[in-house]
DSSP file (Angstrom, degrees, kcal/mol; ACC not computed):
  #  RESIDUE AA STRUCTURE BP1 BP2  ACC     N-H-->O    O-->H-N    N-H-->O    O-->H-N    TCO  KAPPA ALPHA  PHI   PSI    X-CA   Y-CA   Z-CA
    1    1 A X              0   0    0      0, 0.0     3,-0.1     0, 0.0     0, 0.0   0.000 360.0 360.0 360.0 119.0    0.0    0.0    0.0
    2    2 A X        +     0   0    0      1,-0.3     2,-0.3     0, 0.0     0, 0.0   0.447 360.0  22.5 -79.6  -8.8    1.6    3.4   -1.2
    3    3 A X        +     0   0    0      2,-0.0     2,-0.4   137,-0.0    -1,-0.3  -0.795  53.7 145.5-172.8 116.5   -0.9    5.4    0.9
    4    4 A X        -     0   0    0     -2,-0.3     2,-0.1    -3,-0.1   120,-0.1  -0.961  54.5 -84.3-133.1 163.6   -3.1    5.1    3.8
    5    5 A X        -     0   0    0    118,-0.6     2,-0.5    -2,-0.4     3,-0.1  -0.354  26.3-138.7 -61.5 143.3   -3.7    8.0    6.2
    6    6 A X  S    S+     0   0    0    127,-0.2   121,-0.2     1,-0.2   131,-0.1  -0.882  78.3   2.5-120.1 135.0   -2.0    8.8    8.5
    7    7 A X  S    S-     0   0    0    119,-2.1    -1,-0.2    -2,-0.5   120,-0.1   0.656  79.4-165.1  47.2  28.4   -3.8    9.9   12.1
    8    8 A X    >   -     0   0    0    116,-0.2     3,-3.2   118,-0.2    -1,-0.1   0.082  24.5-124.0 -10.7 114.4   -7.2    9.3   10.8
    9    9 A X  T 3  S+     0   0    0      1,-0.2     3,-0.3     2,-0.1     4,-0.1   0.667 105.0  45.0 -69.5 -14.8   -9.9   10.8   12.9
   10   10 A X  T 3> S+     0   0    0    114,-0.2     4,-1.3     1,-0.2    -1,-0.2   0.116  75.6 109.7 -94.4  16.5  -11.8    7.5   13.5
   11   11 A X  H X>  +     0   0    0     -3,-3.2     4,-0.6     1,-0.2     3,-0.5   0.869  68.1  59.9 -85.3   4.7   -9.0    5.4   14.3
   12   12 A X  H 3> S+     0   0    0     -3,-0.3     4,-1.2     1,-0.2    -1,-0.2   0.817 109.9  62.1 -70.4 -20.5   -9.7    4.8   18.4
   13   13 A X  H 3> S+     0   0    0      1,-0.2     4,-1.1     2,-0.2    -1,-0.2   0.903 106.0  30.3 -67.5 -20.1  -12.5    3.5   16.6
   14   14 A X  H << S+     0   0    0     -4,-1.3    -1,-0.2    -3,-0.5    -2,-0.2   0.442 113.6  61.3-106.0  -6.1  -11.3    1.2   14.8
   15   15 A X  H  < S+     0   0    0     -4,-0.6     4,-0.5    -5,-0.2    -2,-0.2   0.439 109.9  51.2 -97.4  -7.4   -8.5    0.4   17.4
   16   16 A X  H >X S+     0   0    0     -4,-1.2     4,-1.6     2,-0.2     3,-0.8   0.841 104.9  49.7 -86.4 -46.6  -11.7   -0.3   19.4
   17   17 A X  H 3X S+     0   0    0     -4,-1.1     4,-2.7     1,-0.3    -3,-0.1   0.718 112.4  55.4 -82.0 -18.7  -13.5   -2.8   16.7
   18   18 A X  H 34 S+     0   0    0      2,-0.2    -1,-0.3     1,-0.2    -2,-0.2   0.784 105.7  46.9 -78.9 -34.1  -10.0   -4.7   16.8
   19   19 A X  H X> S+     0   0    0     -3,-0.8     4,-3.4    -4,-0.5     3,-1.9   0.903 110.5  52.7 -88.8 -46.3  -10.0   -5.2   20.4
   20   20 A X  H 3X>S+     0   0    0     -4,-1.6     4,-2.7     1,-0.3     5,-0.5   0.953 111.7  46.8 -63.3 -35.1  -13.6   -6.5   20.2
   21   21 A X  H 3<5S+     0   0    0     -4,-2.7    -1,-0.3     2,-0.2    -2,-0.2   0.617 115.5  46.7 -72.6   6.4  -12.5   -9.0   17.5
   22   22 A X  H <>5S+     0   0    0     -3,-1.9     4,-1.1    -4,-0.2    -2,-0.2   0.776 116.5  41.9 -86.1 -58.7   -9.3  -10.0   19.7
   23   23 A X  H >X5S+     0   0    0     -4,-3.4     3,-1.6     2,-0.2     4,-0.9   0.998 121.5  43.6 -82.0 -78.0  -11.5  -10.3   22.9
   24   24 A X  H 3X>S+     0   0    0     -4,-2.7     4,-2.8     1,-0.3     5,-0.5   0.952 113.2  50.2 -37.7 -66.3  -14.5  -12.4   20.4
   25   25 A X  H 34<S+     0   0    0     -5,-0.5     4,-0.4     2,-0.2    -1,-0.3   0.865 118.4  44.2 -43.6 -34.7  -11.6  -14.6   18.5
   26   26 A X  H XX>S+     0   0    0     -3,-1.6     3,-4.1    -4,-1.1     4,-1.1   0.985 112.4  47.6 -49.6 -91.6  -10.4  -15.5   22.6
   27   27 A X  H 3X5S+     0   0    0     -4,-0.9     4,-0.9     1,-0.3     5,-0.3   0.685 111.5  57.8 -54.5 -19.4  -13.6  -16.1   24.0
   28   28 A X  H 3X5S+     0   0    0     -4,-2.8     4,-0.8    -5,-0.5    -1,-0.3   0.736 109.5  38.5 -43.4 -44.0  -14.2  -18.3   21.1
   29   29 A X  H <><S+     0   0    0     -3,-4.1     4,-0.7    -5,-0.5    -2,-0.2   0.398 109.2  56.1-112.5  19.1  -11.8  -20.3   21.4
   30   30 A X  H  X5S+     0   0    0     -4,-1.1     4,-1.2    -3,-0.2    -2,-0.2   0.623 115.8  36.6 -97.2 -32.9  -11.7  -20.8   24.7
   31   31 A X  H  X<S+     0   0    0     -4,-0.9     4,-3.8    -5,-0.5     5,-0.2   0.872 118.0  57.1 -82.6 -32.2  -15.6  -21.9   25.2
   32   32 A X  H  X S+     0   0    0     -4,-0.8     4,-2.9    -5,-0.3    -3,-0.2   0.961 110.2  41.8 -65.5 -56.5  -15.0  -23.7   21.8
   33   33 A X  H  < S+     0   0    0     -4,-0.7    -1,-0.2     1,-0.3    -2,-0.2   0.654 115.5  49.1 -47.2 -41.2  -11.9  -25.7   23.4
   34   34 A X  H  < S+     0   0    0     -4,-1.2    -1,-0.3     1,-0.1    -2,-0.2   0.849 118.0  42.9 -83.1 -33.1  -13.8  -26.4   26.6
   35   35 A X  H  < S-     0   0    0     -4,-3.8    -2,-0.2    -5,-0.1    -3,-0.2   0.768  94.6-150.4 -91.3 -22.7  -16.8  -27.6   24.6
   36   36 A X    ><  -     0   0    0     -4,-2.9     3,-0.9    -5,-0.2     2,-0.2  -0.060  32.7 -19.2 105.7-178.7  -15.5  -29.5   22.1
   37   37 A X  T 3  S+     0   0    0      1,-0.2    10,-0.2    -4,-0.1     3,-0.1  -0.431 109.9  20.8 -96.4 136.2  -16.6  -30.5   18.3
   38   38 A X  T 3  S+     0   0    0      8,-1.9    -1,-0.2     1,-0.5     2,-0.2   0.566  89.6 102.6  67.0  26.7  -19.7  -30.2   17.1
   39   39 A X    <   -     0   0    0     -3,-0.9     7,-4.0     7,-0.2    -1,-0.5  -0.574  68.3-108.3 -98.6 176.7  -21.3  -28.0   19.0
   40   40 A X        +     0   0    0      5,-0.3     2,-0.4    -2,-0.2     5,-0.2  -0.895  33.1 176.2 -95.6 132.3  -22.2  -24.4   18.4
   41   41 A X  S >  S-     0   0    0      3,-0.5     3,-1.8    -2,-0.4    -9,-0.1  -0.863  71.9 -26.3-138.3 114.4  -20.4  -21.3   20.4
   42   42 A X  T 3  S-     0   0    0     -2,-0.4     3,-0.1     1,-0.3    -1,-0.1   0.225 126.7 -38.1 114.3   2.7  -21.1  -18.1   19.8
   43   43 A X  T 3  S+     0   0    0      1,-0.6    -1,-0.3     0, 0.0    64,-0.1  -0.217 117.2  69.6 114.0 -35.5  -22.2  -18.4   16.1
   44   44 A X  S <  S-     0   0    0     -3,-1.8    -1,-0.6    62,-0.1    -3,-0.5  -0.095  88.4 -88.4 -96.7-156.5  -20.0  -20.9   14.6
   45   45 A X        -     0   0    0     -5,-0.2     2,-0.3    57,-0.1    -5,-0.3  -0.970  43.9-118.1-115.7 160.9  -19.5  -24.4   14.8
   46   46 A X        +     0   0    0     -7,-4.0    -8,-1.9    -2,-0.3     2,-0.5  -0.508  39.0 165.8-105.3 135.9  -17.1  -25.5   17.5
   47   47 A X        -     0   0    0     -2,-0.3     4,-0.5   -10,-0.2     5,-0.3  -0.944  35.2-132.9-113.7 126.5  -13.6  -27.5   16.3
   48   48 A X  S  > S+     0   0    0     -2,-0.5     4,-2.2     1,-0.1   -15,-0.1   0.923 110.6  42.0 -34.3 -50.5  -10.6  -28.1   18.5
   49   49 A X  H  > S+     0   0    0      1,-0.2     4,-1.7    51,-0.2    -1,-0.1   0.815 114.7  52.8 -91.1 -19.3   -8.0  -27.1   16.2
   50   50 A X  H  4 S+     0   0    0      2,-0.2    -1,-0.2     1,-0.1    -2,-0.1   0.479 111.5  51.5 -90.3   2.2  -10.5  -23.7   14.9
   51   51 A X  H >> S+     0   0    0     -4,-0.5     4,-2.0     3,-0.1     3,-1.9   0.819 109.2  48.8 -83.4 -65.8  -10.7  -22.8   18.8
   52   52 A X  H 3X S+     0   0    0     -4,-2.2     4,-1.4    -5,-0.3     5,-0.2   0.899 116.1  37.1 -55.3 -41.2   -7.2  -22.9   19.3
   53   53 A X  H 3< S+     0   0    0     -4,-1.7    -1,-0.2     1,-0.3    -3,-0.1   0.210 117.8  57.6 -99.1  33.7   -5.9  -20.7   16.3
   54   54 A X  H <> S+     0   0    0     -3,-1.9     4,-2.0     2,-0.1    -1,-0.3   0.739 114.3  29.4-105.0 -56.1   -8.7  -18.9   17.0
   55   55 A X  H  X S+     0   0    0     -4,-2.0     4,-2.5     2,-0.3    -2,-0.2   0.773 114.5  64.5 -86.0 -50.5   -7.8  -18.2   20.3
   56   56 A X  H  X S+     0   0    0     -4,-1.4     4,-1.9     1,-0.2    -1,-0.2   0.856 118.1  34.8  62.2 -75.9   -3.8  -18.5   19.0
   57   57 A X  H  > S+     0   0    0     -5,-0.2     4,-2.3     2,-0.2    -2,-0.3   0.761 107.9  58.2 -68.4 -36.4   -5.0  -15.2   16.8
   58   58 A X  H  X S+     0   0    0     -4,-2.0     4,-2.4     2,-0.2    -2,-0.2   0.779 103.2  57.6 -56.1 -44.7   -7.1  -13.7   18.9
   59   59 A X  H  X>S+     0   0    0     -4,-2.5     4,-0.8    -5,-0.2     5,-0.5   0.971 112.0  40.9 -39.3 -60.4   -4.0  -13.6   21.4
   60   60 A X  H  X5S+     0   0    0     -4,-1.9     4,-1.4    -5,-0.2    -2,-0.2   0.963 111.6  55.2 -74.0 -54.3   -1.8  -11.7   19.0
   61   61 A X  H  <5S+     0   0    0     -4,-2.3     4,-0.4     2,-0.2     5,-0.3   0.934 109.8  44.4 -36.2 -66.4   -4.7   -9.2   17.6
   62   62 A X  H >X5S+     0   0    0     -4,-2.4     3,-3.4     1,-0.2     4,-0.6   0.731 119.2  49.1 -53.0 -94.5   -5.8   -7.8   21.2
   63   63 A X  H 3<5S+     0   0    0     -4,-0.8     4,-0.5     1,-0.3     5,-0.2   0.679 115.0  43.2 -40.0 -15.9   -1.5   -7.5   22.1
   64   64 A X  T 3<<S+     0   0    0     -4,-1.4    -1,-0.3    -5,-0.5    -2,-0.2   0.537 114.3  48.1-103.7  18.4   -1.0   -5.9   19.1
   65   65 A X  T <4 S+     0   0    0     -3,-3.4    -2,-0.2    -4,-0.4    -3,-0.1   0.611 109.8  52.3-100.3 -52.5   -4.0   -3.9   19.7
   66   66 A X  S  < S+     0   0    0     -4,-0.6    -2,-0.1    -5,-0.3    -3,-0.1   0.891 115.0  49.9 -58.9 -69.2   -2.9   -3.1   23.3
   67   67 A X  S    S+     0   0    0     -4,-0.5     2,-0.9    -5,-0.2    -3,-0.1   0.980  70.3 171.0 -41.4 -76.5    0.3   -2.0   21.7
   68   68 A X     >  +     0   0    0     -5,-0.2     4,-3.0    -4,-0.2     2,-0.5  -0.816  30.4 133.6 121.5-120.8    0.1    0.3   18.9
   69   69 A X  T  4 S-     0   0    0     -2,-0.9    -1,-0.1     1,-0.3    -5,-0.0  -0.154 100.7 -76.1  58.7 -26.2    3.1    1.7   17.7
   70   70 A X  T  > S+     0   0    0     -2,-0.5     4,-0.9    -6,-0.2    -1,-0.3  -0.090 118.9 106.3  39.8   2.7    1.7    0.7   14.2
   71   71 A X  H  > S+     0   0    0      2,-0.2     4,-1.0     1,-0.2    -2,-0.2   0.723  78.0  51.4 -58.3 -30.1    2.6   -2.6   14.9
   72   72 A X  H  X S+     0   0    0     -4,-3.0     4,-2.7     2,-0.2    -1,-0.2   0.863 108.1  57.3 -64.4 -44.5   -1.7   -3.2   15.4
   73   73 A X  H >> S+     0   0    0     -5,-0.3     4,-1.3     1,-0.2     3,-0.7   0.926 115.4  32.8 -51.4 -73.0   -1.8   -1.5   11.8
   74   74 A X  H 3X S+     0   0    0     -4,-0.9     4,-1.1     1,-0.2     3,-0.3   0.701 118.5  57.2 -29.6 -49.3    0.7   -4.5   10.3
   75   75 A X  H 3X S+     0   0    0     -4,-1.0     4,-1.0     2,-0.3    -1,-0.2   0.741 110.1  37.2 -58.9 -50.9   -0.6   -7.0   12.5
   76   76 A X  H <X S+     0   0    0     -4,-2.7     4,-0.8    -3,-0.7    -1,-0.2   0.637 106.7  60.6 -93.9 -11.3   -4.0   -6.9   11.6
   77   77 A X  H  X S+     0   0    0     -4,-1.3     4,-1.0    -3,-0.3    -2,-0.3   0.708 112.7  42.6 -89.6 -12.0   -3.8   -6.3    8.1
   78   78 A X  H  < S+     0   0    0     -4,-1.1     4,-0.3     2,-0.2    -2,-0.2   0.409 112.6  55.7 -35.9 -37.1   -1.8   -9.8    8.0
   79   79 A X  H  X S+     0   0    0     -4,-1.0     4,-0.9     2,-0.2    -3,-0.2   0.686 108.5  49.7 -86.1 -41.6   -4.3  -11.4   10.4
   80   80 A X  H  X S+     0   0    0     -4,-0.8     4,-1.1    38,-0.2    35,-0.2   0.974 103.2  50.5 -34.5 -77.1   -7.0  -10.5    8.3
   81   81 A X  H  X S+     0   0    0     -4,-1.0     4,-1.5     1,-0.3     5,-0.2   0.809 109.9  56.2 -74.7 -16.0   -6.2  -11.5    5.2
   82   82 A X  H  > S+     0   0    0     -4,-0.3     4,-3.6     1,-0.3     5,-0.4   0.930 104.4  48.3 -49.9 -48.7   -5.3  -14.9    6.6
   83   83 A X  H  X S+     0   0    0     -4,-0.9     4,-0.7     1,-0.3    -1,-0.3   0.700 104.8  61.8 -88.1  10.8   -8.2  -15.5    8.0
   84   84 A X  H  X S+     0   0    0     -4,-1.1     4,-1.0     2,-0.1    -1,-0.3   0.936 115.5  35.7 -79.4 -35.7   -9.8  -14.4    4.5
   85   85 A X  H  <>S+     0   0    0     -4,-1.5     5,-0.6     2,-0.2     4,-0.4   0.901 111.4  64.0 -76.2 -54.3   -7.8  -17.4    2.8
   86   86 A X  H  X5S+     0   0    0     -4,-3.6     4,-2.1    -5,-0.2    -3,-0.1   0.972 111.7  29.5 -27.0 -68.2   -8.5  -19.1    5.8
   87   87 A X  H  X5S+     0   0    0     -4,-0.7     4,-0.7    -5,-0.4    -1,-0.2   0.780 115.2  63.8 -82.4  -9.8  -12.4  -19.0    5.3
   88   88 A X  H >X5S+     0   0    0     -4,-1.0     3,-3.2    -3,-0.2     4,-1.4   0.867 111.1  38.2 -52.7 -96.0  -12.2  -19.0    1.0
   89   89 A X  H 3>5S+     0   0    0     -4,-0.4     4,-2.0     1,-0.4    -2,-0.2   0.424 115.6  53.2 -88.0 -10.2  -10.5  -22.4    1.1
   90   90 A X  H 3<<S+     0   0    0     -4,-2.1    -1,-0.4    -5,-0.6    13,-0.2   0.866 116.2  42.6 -66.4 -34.3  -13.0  -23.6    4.2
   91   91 A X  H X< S+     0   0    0     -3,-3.2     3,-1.4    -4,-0.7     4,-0.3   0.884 107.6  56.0 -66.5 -48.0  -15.9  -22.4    1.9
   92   92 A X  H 3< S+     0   0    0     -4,-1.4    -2,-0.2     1,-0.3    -1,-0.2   0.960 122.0  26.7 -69.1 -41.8  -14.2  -24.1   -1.0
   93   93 A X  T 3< S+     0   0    0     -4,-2.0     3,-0.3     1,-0.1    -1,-0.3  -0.268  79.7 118.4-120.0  56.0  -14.2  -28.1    1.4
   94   94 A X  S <  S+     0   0    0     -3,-1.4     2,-1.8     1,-0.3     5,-0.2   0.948  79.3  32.0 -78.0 -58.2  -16.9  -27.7    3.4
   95   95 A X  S    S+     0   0    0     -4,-0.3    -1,-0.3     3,-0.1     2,-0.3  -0.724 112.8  90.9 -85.7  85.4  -19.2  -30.8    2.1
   96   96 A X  S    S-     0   0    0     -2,-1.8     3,-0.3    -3,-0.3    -3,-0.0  -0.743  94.1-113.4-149.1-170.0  -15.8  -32.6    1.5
   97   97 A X  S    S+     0   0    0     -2,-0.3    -2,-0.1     1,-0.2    -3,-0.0   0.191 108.2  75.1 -98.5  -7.1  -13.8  -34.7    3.6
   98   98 A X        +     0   0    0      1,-0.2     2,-0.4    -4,-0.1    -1,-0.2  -0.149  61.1 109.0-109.5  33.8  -11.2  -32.0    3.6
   99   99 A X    >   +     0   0    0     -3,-0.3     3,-3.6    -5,-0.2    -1,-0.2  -0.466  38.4 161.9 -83.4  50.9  -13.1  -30.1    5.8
  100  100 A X  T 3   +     0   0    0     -2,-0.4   -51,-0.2     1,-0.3    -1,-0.1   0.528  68.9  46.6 -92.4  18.7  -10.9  -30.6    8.6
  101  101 A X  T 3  S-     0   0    0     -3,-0.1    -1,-0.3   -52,-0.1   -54,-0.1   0.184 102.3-121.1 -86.4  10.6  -12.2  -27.7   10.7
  102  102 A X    <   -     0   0    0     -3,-3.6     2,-0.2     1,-0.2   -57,-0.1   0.840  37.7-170.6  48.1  50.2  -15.7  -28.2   10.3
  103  103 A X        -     0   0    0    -13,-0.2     2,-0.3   -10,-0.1    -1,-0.2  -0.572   6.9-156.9 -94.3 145.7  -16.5  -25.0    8.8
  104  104 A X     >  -     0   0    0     -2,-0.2     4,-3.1   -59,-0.1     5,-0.2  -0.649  40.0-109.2-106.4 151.3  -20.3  -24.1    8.4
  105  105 A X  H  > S+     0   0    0     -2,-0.3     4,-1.3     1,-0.2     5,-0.1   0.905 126.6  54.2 -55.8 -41.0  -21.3  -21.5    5.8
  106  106 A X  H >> S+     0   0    0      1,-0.2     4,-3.0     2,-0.2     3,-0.6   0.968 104.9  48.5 -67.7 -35.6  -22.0  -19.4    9.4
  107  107 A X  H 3>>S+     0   0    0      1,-0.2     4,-5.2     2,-0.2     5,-0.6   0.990 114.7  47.2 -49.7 -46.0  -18.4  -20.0   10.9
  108  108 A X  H 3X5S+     0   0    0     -4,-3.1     4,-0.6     2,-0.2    -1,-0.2   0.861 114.4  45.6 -75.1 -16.1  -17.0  -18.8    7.4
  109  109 A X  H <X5S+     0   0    0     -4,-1.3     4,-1.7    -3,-0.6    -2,-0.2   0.969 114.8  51.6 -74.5 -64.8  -19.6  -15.6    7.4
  110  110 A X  H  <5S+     0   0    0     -4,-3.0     4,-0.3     2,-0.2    -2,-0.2   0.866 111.7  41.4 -11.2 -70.7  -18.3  -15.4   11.0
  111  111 A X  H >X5S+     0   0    0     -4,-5.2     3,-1.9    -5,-0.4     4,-1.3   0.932 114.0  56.9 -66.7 -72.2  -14.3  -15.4    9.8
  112  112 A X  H 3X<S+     0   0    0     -4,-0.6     4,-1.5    -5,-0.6    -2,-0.2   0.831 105.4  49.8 -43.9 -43.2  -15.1  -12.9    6.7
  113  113 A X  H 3< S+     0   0    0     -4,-1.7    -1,-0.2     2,-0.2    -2,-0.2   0.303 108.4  48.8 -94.2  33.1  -16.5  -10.6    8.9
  114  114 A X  H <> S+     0   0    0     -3,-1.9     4,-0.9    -4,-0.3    -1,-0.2   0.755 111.4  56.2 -79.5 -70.5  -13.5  -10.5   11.4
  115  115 A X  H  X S+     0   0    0     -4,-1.3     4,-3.2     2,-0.2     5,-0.2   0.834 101.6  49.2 -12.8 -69.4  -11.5  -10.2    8.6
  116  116 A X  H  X S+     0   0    0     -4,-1.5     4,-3.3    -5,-0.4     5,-0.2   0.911 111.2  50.1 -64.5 -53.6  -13.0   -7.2    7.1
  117  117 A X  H  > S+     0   0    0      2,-0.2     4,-1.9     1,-0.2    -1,-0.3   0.897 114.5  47.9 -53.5 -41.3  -12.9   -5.1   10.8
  118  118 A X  H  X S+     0   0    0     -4,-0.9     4,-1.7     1,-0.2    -2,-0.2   0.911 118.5  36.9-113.0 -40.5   -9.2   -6.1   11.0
  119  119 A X  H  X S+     0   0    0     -4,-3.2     4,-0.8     2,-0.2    -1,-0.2   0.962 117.8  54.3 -63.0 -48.0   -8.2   -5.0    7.1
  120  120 A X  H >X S+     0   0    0     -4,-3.3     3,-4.6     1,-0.3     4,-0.8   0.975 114.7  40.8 -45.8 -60.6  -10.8   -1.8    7.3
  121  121 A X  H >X S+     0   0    0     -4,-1.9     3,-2.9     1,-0.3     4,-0.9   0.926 104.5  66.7 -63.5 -45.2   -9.0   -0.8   10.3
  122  122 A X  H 3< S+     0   0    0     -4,-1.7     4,-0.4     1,-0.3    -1,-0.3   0.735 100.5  56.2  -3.4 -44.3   -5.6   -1.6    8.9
  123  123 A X  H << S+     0   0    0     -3,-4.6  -118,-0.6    -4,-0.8    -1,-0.3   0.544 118.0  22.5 -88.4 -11.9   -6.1    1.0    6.6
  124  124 A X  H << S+     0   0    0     -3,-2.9  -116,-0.2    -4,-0.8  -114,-0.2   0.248  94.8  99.0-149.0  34.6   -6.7    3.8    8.5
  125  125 A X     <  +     0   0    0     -4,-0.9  -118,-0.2    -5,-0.2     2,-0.1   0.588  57.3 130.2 -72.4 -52.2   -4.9    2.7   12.1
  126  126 A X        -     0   0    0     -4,-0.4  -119,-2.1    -5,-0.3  -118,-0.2  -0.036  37.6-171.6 -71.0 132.8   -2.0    4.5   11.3
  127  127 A X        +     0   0    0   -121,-0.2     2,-0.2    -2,-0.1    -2,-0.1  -0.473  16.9 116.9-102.8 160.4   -0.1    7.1   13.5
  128  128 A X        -     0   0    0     -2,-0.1     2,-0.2  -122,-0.0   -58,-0.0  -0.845  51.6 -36.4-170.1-148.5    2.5    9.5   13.6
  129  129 A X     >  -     0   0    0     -2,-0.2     4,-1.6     1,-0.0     5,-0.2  -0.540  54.4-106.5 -96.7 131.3    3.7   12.9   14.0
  130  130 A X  H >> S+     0   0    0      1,-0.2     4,-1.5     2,-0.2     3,-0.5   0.687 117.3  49.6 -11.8 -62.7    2.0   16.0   13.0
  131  131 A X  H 3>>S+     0   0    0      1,-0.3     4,-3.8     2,-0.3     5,-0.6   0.958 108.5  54.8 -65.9 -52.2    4.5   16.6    9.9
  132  132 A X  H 3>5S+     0   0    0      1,-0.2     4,-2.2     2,-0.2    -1,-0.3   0.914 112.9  37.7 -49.0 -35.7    4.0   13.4    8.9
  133  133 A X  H <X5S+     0   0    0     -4,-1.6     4,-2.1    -3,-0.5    -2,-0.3   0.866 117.0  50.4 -81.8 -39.6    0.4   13.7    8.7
  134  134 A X  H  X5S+     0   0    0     -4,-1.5     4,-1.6    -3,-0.4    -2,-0.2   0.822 115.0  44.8 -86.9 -38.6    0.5   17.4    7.3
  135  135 A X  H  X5S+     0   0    0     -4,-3.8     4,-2.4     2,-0.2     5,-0.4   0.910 110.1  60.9 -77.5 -28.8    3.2   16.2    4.3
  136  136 A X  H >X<S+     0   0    0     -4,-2.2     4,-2.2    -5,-0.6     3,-0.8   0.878 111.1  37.3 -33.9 -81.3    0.7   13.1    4.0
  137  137 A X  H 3X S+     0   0    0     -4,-2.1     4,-3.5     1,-0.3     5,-0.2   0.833 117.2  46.1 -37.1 -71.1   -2.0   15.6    3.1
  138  138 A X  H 3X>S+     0   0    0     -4,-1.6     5,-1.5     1,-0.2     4,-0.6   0.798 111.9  52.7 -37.7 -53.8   -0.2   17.9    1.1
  139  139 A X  H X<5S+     0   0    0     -4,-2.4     3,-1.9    -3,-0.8    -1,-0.2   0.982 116.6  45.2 -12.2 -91.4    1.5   14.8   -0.8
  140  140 A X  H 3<5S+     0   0    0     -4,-2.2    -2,-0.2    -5,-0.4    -1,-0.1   0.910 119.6  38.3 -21.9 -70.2   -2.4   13.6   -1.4
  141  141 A X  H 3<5S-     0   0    0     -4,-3.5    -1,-0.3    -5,-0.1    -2,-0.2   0.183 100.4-123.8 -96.1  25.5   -3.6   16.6   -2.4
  142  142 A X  T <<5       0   0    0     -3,-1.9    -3,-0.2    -4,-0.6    -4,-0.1   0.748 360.0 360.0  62.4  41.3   -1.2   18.3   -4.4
  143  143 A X      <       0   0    0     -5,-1.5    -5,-0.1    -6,-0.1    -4,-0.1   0.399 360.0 360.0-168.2 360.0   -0.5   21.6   -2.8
């Protein structure tokens, strides 16, 4: 990306929607892990191994959420689009045998929109210093 904004007036919002998908992807795989396969928790349906790297992911969002630095910005656009491949190729073998996370058309509606909060905000997450932000504009806008 050659350009996102820099100090963006909505980003505690969006450093906010990242914490709730941190906190969600945790408590997900923590009820999902205690409850075990083939149930439902929370929307989806519940897997062992999609609780833990749910939970596995969840970890690292919220601390890099917690963090900053722009490190949340990096973090979450990476953790996104994983789990965007992630839930394509679950879409792509669920009614196969290679389903081996048991993904339901809701889990992968679930994972896309997780995704989507963690790229949006990716994109307009980043800080810095006043000059930076003021050559941003100028940059942008020609003048």
């Amino acid at each position: 990306m050659a350009h996102t904004p820099i100090n963006h007036p909505l980003r505690p919002l969006y450093r906010a929607l990242c914490a709730l998908v941190g906190i969600y992807l945790i408590l997900f795989g923590v009820v999902g892990f205690l409850v075990g396969d083939g149930d439902r928790v929370l929307g989806q349906g519940a897997n062992t191994l999609w609780s833990v790297v749910s939970l596995i992911l969840g970890v690292i969002v919220l601390a890099a959420t917690v963090m900053g630095r722009n490190l949340d910005v990096k973090v979450n656009q990476y953790v996104g689009w994983a789990l965007v491949a992630i839930g394509t190729l679950s879409l792509a073998v669920s009614r196969t045998d290679a389903n081996f996370l048991d993904f339901t058309v809701s889990t992968v509606v679930v994972t896309y929109i997780c995704a989507l909060i963690l790229i949006l905000s990716s994109l307009y997450g980043k800080v810095g210093t006043d000059e930076d932000a003021h050559a941003e504009q100028v940059a942008a806008h020609g003048g």
